[in-house]
C-alpha positions as CSV (number, residue, x, y, z in Angstrom):
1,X,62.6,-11.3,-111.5
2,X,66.8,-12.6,-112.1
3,X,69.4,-9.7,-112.0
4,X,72.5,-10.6,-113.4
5,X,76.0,-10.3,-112.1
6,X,79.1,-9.5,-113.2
7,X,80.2,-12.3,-115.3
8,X,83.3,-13.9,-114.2
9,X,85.2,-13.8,-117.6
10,X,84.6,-12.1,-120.5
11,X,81.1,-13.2,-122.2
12,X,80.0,-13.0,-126.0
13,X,77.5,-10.0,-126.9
14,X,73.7,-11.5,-127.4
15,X,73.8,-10.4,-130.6
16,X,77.2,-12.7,-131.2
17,X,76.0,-15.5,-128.4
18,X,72.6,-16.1,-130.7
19,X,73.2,-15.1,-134.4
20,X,73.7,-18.2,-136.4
21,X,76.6,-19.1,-138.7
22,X,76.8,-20.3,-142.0
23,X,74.5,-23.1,-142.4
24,X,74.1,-23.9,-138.9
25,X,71.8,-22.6,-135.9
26,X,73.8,-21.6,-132.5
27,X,72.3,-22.5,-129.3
28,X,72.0,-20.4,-126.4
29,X,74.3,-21.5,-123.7
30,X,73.1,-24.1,-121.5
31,X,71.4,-23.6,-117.7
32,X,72.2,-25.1,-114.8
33,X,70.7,-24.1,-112.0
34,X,70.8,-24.5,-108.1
35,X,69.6,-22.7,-105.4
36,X,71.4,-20.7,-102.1
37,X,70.2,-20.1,-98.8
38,X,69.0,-16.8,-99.9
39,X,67.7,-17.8,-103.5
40,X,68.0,-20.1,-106.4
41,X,70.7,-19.1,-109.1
42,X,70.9,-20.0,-112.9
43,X,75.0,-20.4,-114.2
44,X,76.2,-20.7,-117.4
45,X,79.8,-19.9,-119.1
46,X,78.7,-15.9,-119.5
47,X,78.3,-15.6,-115.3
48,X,75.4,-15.4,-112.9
49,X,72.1,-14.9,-112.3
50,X,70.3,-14.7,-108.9
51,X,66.5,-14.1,-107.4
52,X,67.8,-13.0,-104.4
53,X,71.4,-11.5,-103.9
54,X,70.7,-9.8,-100.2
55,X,73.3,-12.2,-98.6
56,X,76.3,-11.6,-101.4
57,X,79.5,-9.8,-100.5
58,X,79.0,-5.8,-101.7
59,X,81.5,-6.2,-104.6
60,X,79.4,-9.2,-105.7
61,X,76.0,-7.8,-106.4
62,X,74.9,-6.8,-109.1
63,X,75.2,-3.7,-110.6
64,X,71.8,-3.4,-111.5
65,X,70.5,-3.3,-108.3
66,X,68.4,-5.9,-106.4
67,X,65.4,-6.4,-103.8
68,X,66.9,-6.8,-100.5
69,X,64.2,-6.5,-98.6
70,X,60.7,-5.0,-98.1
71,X,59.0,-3.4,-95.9
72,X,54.9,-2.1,-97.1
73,X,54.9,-2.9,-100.8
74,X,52.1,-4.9,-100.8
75,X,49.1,-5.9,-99.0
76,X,50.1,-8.9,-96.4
77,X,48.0,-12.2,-97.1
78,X,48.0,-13.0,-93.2
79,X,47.2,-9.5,-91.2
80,X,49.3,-11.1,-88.7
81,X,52.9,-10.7,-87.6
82,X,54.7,-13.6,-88.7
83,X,57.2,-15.1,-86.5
84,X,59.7,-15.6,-89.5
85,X,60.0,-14.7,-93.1
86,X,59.3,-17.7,-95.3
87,X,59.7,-18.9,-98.5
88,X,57.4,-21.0,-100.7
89,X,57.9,-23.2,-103.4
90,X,54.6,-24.0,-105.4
91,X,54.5,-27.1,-107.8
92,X,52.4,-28.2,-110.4
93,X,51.2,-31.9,-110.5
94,X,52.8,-33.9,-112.9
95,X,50.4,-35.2,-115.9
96,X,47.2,-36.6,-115.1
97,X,44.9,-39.0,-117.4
98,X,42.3,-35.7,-118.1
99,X,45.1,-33.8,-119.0
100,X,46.6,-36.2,-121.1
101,X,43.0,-37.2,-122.9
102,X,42.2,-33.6,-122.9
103,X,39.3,-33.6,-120.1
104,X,37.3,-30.8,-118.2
105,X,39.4,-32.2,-114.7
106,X,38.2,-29.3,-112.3
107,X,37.5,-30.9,-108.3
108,X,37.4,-34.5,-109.9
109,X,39.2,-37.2,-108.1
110,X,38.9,-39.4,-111.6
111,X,42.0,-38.2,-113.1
112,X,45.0,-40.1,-112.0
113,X,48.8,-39.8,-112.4
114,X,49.6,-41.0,-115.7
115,X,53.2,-42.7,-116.1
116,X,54.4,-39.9,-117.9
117,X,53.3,-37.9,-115.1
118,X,54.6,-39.8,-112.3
119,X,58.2,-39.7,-114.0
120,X,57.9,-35.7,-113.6
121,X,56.6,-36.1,-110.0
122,X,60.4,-37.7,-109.8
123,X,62.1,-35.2,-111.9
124,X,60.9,-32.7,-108.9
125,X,61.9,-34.9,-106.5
126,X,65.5,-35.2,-107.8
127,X,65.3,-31.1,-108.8
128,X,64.5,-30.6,-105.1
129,X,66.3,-33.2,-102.9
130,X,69.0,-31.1,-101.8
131,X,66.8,-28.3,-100.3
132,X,65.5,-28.7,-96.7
133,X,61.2,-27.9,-96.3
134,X,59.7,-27.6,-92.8
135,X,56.2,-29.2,-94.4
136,X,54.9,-29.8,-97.4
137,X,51.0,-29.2,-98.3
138,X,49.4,-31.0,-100.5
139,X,45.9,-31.1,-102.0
140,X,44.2,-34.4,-101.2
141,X,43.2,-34.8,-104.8
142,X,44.3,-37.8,-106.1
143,X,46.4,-36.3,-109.1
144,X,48.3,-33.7,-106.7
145,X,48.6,-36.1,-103.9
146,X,49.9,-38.8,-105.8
147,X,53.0,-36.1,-107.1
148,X,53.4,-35.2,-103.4
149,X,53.9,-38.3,-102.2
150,X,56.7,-39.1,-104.7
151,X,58.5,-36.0,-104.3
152,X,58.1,-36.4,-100.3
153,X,59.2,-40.2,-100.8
154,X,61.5,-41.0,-97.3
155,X,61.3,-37.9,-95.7
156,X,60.0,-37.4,-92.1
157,X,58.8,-33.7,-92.0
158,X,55.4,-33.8,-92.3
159,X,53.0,-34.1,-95.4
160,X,49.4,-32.4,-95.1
161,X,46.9,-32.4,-97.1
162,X,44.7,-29.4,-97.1
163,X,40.9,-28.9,-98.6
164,X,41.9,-25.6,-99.6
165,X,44.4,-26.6,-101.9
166,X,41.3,-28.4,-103.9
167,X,41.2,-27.7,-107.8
168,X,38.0,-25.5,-108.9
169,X,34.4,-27.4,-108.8
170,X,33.5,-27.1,-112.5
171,X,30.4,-28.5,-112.4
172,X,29.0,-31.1,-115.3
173,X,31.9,-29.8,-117.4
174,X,34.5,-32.2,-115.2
175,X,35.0,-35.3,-117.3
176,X,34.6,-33.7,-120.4
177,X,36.3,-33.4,-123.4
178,X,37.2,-30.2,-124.4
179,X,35.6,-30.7,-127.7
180,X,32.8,-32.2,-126.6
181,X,32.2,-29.5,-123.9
182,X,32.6,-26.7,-126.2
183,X,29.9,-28.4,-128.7
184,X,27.3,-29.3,-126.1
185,X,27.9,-25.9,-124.4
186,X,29.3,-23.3,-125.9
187,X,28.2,-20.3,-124.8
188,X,29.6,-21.8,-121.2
189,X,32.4,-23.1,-122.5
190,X,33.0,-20.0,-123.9
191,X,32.4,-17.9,-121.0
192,X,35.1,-20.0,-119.2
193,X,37.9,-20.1,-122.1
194,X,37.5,-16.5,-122.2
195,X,35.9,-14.9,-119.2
196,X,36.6,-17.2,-116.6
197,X,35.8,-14.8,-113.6
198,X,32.4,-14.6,-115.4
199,X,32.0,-18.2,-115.8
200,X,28.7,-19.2,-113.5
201,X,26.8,-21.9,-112.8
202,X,23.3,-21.4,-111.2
203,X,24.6,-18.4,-109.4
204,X,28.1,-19.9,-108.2
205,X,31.2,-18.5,-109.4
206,X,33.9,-21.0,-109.1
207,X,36.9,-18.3,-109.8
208,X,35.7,-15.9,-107.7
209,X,35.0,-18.5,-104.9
210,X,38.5,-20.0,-105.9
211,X,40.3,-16.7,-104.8
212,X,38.6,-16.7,-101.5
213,X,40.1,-20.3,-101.0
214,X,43.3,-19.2,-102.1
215,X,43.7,-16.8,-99.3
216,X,42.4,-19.6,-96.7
217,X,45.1,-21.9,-98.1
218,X,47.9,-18.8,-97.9
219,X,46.9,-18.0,-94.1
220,X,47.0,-21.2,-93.5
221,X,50.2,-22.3,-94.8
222,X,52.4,-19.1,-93.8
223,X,50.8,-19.5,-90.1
224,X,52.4,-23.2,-89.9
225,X,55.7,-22.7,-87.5
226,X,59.2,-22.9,-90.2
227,X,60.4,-21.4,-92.5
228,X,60.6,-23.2,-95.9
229,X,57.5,-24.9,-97.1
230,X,56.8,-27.1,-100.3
231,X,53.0,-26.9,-101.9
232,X,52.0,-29.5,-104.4
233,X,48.9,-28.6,-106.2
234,X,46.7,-27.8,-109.3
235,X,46.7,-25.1,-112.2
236,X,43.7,-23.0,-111.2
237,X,44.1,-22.9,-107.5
238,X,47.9,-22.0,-108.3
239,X,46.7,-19.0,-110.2
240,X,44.8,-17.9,-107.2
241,X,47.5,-18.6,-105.2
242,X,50.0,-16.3,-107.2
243,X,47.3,-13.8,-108.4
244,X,45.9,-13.3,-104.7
245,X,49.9,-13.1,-103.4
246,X,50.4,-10.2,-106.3
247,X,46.9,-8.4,-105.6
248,X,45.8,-9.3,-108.8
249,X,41.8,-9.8,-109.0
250,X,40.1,-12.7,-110.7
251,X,39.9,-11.5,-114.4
252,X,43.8,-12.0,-114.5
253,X,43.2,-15.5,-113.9
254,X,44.6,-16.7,-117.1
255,X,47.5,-13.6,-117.1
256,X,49.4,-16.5,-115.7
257,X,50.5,-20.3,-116.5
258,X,52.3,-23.2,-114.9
259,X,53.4,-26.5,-116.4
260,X,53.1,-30.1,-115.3
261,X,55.9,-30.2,-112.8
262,X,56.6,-26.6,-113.5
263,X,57.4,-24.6,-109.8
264,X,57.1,-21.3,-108.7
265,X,58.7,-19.8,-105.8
266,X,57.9,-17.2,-103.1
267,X,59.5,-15.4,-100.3
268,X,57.3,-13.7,-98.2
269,X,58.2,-11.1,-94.9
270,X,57.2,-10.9,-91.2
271,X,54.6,-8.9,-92.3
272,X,53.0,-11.6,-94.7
273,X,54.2,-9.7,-97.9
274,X,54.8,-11.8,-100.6
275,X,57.6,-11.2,-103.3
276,X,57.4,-13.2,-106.3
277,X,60.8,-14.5,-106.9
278,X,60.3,-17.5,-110.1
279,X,57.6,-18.4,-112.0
280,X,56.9,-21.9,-113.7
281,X,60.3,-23.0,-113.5
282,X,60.6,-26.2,-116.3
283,X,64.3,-26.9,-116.8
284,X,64.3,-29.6,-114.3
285,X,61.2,-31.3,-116.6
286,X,64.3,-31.5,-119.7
287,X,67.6,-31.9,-118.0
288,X,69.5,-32.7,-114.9
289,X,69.1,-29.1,-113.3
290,X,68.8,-29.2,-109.6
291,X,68.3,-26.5,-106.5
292,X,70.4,-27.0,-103.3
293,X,71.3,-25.2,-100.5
């Protein structure tokens, strides 16, 4: 999804920038990254990258081309004209007690913010306290809402909390250990490590259904008037949320992965088209990264 510019000075060849010398490994060269009106950018010492370059000089693009716009690539997740183009940045909730214990969590409201996780809640805020969002959404789940409100700590644009942002309703699995799931039932626990779109309980499909809700949630959020919008949510609705944005069906549920804290960012046209422009972004989980306007 990052093109690469022209470096601004002379940069080592991979092959040189990663090969180690005698005795000692080399590092790659360190990220720092921040984000433009137009898109958020990685630097280092060998020059630039950028997710979206469509508002850089001509002799400052790339070389090897970019996505300026888009106009019928893919199927809009609205059917409505929108009255702006928007862009969406998706986060992960920091880590929760069922995470941290190894739990089933699913639609449960039992697993809490840990204190580890909380601390990533703030990394986000910190990562994200230069960029200006019209809303943020939220699911009302304790875990997810808890990370909301500490990244939305003393703002005033509103924070709302929508049912269709809910993690997936796994059933008697939720509060589970893993271990103890798999062992009591394992052809289930099977089905849903490894065919997750198959996974059923008495006739309901929770990763089917979990699609259909991701589409309510999309319609729901690009519909709201502005123009930049923060989501704080779970794992599995966030893979509905980027599957059903990409047209991918159910089965490539677990195709895709985001971290505790870890954010994944969207632009999407007046037609409702959606362009995926990061996915589970962590450096601001390790360092001091940040993304401004």
């Amino acid at each position: 999804m990052v093109s690469a510019s022209l470096p601004t000075r002379p940069s080592p060849s991979p092959t040189a920038a990663f090969s180690p010398t005698p005795g000692r490994a080399r590092r790659p060269p360190r990220l720092r990254s921040h984000a433009t009106a137009t898109g958020i950018k990685a630097t280092h010492s060998g020059g630039l990258s950028d997710v979206s370059v469509q508002s850089l000089p001509e002799n400052e693009r790339p070389v090897t081309g970019a996505a300026y716009s888009f106009t019928g690539a893919t199927t809009s997740l609205t059917n409505n004209i929108l009255t702006s183009s928007k862009k969406i940045t998706l986060v992960r909730h920091g880590l929760s007690s069922w995470n941290a214990e190894s739990r089933v969590q699913g639609s449960s409201n039992l697993s809490v913010l840990t204190e580890t996780g909380a601390k990533q809640a703030e990394k986000c805020r910190v990562a994200l306290a230069n960029m200006k969002f019209d809303v943020c959404f939220a699911s009302p789940i304790s875990r997810a809402k808890s990370t909301a409100e500490i990244i939305w700590l003393g703002k005033e644009e509103p924070l709302v909390f929508l049912d269709s942002l809910k993690e997936a309703h796994l059933f008697f699995l939720e509060g589970m250990t893993n271990a103890d799931a798999k062992k009591q039932y394992p052809e289930l626990y099977t089905k849903w490590r490894e065919d997750p779109a198959n996974f059923h309980v008495n006739g309901i499909y929770p990763i089917r259904e979990l699609w259909g809700t991701a589409r309510q949630a999309w319609e729901q959020i690009l519909l709201t008037p502005g123009e930049n919008f923060l989501v704080v949510t779970h794992k599995s609705i966030l893979r509905a949320l980027i599957c059903t944005a990409l047209g991918l069906p159910p089965e490539r549920f677990r195709a895709i992965d985001v971290n505790n804290g870890g954010m994944c960012v969207f632009t999407v046209n007046k037609q409702g088209e959606a362009m995926l422009q990061a996915l589970n972004m962590t450096a601001h989980m390790y360092s001091d990264h940040t993304y401004e306007y």
